[in-house]
N, CA, C and O atoms as CSV, one atom per row, in Angstrom:
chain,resi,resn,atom,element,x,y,z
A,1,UNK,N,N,122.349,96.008,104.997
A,1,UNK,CA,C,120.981,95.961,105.471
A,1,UNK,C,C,120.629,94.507,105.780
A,1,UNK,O,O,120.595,93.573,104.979
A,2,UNK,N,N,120.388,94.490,107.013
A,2,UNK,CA,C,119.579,93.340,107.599
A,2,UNK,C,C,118.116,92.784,106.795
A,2,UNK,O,O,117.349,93.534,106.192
A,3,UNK,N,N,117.948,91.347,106.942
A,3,UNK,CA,C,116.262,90.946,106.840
A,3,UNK,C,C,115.925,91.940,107.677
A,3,UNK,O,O,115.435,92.971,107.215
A,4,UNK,N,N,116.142,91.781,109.078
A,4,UNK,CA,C,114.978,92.414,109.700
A,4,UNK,C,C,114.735,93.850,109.621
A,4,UNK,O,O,113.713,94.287,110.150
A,5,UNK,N,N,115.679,94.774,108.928
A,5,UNK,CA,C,115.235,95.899,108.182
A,5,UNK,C,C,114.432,95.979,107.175
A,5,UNK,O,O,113.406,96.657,107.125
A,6,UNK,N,N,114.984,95.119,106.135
A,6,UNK,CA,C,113.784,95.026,105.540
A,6,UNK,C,C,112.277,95.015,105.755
A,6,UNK,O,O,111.354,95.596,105.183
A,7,UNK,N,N,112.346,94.048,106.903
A,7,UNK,CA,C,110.323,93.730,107.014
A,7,UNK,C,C,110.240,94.948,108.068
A,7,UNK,O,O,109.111,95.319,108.392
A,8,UNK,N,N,111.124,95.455,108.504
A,8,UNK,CA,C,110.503,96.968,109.152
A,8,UNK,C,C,109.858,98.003,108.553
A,8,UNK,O,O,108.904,98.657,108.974
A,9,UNK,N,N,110.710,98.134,107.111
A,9,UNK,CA,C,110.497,99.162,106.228
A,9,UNK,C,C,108.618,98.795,105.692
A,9,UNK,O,O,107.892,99.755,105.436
A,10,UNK,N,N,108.092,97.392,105.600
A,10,UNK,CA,C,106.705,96.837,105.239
A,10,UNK,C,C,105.894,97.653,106.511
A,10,UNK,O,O,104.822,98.200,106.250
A,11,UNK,N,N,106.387,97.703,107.735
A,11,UNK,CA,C,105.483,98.438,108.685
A,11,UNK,C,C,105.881,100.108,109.014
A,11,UNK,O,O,105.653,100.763,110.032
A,12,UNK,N,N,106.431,100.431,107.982
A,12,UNK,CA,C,107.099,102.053,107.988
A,12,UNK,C,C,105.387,102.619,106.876
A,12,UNK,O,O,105.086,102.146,105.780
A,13,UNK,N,N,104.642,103.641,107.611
A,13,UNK,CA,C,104.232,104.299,106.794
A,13,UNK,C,C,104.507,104.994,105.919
A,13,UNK,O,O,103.938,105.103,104.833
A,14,UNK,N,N,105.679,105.692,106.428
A,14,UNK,CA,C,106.540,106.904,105.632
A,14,UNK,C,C,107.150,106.797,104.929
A,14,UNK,O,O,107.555,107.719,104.221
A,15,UNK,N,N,107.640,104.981,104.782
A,15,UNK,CA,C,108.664,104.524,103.514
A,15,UNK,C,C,108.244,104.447,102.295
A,15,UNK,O,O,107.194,103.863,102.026
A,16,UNK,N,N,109.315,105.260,101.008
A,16,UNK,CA,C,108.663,105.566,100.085
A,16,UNK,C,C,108.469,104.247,98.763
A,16,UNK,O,O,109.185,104.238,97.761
A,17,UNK,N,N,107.471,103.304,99.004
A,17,UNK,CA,C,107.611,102.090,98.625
A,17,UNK,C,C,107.226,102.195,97.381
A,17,UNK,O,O,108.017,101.653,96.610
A,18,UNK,N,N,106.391,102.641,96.924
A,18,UNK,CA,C,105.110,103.036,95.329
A,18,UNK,C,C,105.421,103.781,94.654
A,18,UNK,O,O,105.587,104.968,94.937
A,19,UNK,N,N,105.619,103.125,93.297
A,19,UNK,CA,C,106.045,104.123,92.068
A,19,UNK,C,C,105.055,104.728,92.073
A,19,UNK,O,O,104.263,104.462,92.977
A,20,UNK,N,N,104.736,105.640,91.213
A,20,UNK,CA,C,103.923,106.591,90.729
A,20,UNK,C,C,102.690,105.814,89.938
A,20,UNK,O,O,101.520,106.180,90.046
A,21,UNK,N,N,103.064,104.826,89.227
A,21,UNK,CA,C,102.326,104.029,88.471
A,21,UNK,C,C,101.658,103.028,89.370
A,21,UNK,O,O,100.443,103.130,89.540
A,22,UNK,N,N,102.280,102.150,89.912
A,22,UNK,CA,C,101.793,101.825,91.087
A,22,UNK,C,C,100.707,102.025,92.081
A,22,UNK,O,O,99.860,101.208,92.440
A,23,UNK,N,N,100.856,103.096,92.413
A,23,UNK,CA,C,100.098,104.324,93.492
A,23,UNK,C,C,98.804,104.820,92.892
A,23,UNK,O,O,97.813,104.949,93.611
A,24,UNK,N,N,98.763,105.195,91.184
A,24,UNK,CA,C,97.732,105.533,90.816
A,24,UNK,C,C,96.801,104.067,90.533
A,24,UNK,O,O,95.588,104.090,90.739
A,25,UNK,N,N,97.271,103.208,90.200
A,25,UNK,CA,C,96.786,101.747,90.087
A,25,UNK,C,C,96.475,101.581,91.591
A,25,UNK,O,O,95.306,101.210,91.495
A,26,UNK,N,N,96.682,101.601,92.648
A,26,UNK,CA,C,96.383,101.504,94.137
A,26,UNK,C,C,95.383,102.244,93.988
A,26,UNK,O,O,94.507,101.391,93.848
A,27,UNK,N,N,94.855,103.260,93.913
A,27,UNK,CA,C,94.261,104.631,94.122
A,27,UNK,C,C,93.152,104.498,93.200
A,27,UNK,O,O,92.192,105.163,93.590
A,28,UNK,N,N,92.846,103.607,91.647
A,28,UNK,CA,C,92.165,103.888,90.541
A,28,UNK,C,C,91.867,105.657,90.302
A,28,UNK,O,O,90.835,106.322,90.385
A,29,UNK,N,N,93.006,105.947,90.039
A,29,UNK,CA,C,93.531,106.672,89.641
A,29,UNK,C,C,94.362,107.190,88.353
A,29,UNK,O,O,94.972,106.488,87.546
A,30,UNK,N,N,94.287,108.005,88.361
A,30,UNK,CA,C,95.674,108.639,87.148
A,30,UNK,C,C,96.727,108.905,87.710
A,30,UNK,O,O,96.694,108.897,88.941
A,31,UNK,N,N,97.861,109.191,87.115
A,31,UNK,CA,C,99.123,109.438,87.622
A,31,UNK,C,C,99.310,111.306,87.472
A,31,UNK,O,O,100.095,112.036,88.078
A,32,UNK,N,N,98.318,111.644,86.486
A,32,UNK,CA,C,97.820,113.099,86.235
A,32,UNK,C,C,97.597,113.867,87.478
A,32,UNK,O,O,98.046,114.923,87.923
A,33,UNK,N,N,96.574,112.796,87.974
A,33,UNK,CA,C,95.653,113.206,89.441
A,33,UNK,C,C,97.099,113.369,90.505
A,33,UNK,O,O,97.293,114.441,91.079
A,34,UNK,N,N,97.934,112.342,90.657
A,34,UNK,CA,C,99.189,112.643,91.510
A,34,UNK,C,C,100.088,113.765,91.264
A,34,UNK,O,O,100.723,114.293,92.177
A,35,UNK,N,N,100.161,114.184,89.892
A,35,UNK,CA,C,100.630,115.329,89.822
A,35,UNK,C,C,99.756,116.388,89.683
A,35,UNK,O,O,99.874,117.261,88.824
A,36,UNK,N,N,99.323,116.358,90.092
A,36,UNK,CA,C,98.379,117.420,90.374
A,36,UNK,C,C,97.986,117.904,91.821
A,36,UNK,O,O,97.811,119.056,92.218
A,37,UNK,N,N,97.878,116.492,92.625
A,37,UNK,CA,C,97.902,116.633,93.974
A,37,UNK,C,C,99.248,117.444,94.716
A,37,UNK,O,O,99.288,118.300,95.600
A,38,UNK,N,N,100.274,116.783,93.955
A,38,UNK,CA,C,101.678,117.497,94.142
A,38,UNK,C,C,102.229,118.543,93.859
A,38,UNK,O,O,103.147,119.087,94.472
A,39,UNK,N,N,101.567,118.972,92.676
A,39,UNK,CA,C,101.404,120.541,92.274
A,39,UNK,C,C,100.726,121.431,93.581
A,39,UNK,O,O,101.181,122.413,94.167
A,40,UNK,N,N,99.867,120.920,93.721
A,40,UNK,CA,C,99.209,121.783,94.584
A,40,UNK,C,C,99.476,121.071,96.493
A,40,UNK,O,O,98.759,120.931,97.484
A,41,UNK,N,N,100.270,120.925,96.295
A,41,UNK,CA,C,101.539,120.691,97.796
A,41,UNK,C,C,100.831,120.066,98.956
A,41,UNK,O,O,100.947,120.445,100.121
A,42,UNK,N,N,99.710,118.570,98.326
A,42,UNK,CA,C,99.383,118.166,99.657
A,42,UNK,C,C,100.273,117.106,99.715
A,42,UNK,O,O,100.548,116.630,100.816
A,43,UNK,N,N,100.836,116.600,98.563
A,43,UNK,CA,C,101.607,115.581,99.490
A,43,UNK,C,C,103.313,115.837,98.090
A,43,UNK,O,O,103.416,116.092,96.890
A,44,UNK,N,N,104.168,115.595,99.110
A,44,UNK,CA,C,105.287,115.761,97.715
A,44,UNK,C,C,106.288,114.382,98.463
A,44,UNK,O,O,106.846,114.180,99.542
A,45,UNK,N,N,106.062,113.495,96.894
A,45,UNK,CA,C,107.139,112.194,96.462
A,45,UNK,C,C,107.988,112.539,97.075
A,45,UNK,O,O,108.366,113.693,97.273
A,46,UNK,N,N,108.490,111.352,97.542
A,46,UNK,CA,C,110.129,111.740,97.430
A,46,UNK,C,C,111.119,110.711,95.821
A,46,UNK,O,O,110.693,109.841,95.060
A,47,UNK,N,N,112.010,111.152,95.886
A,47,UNK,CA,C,112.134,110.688,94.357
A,47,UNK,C,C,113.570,109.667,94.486
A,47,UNK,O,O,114.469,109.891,95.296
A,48,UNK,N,N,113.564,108.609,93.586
A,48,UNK,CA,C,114.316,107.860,93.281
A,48,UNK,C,C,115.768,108.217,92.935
A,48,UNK,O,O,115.989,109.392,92.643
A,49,UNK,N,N,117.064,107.099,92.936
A,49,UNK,CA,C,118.100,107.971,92.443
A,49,UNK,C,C,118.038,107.933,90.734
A,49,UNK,O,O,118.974,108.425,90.106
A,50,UNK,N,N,117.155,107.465,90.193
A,50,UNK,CA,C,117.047,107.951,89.167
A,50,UNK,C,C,115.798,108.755,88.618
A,50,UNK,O,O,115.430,108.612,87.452
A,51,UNK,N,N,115.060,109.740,89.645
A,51,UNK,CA,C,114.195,110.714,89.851
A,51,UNK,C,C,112.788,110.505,89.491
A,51,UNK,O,O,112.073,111.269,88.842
A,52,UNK,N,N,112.492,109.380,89.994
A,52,UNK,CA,C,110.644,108.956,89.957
A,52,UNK,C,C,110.364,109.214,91.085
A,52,UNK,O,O,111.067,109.471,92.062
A,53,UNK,N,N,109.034,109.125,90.907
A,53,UNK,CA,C,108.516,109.603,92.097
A,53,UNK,C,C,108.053,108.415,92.812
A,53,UNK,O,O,107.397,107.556,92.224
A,54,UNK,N,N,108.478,108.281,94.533
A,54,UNK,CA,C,107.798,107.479,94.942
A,54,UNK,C,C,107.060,107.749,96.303
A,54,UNK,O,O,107.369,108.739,96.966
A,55,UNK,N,N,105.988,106.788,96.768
A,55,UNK,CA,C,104.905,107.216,97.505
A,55,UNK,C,C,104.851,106.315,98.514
A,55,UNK,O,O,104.823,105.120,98.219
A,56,UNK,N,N,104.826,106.729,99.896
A,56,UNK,CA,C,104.687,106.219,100.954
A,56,UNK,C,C,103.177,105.692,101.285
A,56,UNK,O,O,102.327,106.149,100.520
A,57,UNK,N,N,102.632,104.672,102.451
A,57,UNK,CA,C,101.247,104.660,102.357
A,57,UNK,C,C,100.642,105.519,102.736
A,57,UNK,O,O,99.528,105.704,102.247
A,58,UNK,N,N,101.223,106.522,103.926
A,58,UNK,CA,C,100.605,107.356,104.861
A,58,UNK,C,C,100.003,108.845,103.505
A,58,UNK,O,O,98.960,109.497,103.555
A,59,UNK,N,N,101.280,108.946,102.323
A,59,UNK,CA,C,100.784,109.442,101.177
A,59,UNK,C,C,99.535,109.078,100.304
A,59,UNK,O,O,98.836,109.909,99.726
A,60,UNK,N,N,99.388,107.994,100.291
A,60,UNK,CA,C,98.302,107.029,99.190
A,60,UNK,C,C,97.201,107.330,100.388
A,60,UNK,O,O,96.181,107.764,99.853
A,61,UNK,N,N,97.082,107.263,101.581
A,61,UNK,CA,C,95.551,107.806,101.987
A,61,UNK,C,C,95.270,109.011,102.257
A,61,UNK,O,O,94.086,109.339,102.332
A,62,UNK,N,N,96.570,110.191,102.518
A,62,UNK,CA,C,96.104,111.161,102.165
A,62,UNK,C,C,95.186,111.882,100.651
A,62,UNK,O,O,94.459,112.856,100.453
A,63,UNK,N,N,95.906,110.405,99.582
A,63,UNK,CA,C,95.646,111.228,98.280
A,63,UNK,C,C,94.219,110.375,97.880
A,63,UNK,O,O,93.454,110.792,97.011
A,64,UNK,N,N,94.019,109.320,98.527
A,64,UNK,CA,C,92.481,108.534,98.642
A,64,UNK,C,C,91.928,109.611,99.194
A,64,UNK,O,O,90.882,109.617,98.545
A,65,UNK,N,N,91.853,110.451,99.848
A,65,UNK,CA,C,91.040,111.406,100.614
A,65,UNK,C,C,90.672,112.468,99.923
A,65,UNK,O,O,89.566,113.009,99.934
A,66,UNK,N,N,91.800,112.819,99.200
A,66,UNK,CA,C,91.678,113.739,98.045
A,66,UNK,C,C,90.572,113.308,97.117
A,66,UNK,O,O,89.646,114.085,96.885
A,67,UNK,N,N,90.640,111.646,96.366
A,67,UNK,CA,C,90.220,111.531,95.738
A,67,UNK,C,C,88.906,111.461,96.248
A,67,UNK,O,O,88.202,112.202,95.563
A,68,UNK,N,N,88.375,111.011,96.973
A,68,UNK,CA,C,86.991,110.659,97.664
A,68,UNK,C,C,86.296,112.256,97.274
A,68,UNK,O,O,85.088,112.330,97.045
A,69,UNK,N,N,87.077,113.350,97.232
A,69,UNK,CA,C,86.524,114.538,97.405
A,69,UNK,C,C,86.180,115.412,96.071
A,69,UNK,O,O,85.345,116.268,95.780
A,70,UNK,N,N,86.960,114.934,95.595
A,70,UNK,CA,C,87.295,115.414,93.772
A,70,UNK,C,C,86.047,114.365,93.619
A,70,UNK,O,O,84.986,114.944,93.386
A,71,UNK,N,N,85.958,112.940,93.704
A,71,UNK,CA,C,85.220,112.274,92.755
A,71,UNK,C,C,83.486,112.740,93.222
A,71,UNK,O,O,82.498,112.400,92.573
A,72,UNK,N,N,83.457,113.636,94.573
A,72,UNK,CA,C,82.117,114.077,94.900
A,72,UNK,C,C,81.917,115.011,94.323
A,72,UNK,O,O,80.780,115.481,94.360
A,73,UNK,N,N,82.708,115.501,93.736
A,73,UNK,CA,C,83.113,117.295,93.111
A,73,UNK,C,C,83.259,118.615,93.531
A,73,UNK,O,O,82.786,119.690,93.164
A,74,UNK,N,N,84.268,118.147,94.653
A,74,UNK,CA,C,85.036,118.903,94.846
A,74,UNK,C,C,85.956,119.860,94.165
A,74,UNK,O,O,86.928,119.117,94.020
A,75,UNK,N,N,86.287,120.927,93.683
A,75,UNK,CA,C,87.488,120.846,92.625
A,75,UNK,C,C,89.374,120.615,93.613
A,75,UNK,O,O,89.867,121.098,94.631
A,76,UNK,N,N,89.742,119.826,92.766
A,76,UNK,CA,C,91.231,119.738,93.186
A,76,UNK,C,C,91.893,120.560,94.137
A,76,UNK,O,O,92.612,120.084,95.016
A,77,UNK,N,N,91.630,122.047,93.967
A,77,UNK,CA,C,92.565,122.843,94.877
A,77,UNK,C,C,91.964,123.028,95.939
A,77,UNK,O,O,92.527,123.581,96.884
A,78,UNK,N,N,90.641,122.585,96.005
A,78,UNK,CA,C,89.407,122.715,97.285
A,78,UNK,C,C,89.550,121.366,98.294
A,78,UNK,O,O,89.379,121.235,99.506
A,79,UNK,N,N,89.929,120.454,97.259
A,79,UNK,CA,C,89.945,119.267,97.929
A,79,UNK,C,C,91.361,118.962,98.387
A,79,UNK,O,O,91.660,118.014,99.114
A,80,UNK,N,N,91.994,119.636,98.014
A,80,UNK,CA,C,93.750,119.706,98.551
A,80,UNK,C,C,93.578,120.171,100.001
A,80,UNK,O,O,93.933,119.551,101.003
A,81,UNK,N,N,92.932,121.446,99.941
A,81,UNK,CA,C,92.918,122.367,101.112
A,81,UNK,C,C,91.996,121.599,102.359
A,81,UNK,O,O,92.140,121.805,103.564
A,82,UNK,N,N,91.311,120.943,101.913
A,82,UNK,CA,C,90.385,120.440,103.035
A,82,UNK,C,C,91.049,119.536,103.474
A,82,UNK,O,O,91.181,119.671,104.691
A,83,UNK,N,N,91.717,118.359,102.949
A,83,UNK,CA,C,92.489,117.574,103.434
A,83,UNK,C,C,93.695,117.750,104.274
A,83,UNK,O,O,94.104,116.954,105.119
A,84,UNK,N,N,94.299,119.066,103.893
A,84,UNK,CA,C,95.519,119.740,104.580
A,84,UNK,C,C,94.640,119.995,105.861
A,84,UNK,O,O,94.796,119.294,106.861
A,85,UNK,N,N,93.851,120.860,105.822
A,85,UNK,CA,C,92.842,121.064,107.407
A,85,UNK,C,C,92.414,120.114,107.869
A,85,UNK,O,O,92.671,120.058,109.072
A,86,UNK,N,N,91.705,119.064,107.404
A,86,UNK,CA,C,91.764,117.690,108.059
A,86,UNK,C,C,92.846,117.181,109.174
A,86,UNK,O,O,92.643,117.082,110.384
A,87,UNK,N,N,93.829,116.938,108.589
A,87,UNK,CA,C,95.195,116.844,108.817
A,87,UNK,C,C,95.612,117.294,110.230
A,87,UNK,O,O,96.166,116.777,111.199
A,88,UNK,N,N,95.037,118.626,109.870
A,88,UNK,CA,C,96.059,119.813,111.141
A,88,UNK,C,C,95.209,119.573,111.706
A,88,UNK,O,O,95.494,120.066,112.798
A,89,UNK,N,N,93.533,118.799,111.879
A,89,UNK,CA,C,92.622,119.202,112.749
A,89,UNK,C,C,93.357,117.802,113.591
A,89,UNK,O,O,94.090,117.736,114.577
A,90,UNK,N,N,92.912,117.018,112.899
A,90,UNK,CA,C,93.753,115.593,113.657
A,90,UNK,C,C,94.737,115.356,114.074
A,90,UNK,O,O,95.051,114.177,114.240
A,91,UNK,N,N,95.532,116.311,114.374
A,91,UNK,CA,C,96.938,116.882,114.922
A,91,UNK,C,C,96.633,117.335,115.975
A,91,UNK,O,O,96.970,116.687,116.966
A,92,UNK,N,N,95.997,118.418,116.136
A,92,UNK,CA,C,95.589,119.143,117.199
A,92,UNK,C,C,94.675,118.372,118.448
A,92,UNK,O,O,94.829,118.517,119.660
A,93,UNK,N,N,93.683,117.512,117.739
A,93,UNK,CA,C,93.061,116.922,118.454
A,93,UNK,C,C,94.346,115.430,119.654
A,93,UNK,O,O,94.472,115.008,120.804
A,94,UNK,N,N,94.851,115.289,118.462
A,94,UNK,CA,C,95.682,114.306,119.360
A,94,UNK,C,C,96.720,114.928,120.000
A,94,UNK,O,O,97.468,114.188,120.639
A,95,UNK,N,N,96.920,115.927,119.991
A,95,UNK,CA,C,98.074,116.587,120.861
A,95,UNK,C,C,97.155,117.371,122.310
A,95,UNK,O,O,97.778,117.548,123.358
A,96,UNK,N,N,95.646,117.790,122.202
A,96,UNK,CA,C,95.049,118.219,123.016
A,96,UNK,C,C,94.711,117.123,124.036
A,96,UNK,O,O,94.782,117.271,125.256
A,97,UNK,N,N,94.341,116.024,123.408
A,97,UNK,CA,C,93.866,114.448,124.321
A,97,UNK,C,C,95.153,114.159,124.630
A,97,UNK,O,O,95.024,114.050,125.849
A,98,UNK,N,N,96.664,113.891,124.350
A,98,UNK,CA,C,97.723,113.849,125.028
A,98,UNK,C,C,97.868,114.918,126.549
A,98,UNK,O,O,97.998,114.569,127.723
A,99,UNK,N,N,97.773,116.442,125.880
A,99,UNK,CA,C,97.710,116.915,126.915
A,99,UNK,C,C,96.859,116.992,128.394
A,99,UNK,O,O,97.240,117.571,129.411
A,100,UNK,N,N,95.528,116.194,128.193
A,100,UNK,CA,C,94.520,116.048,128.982
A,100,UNK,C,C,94.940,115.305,129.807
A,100,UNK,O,O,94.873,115.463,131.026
A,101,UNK,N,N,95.646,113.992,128.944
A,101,UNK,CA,C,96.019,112.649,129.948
A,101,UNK,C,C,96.973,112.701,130.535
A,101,UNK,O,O,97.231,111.859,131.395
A,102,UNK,N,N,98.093,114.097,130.130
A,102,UNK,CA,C,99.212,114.140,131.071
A,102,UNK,C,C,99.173,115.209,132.104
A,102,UNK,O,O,100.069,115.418,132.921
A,103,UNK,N,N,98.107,115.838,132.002
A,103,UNK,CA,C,97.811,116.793,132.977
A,103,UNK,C,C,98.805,118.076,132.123
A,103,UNK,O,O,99.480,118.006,131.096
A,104,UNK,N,N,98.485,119.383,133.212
A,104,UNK,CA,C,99.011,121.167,132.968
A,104,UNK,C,C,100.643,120.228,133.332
A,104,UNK,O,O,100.944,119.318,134.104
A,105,UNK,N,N,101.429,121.093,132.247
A,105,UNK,CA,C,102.995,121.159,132.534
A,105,UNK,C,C,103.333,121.488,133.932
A,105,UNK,O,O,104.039,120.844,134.709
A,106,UNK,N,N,102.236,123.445,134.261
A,106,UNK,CA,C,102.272,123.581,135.423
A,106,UNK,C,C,101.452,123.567,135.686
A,106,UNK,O,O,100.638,124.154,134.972
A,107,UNK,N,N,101.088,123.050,136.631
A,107,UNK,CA,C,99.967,123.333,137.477
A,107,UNK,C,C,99.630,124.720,138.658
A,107,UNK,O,O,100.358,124.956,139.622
A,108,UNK,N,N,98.418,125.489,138.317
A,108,UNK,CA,C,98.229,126.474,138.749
A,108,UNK,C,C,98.715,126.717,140.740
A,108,UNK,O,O,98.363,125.926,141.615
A,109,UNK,N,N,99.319,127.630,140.915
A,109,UNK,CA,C,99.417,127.371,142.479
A,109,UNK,C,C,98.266,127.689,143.372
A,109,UNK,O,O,97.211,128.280,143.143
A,110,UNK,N,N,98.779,127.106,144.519
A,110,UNK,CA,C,97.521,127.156,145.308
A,110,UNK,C,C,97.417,128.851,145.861
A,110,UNK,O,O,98.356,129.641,145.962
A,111,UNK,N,N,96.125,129.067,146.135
A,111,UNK,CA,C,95.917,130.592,146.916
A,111,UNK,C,C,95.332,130.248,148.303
A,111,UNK,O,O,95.073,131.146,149.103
């Protein structure tokens, strides 16, 4: 591995950089609250070779989102689910504004 892999991996969202301990200290959080989030399958660690859990950033603001929602009082499995729909809504939306700007695949024929 190269330096310049390295400082790639600093601009990788998806790289799993944050222990568990870590992440809940990022988060003012518990590490409870992460397993719990993970229990209930909004976001799942990927794990170390000696099997910790670690957390990407694009993970730590999904689970800030969580928390924002729980700490309004939300309950956990409510606030899992909304965030998962969040998610897919902001998916959809950017795949619909892609499709706008690239125009119909086909375009309707003329009559």
């Amino acid at each position: 591995m190269t330096a310049d892999d390295s400082f790639s991996r600093l601009e990788d969202d998806d790289y799993p950089a944050y222990t568990m301990g870590r992440a809940a200290e990022m988060l003012g959080t518990t590490q409870g609250f992460l397993r719990a989030i993970g229990e209930a399958r909004l976001i799942t660690p990927l794990r170390s070779a000696g099997g910790h859990r670690r957390y990407s950033r694009y993970q730590l603001r999904i689970a800030a989102r969580a928390r924002e929602l729980v700490d309004g009082g939300t309950p956990i499995d409510a606030a899992c689910r909304i965030v998962i729909l969040e998610d897919q809504l902001e998916e959809a939306q950017r795949i619909n504004a892609e499709h706008h700007r690239t125009g119909p695949v086909n375009p309707p024929a003329a009559t």
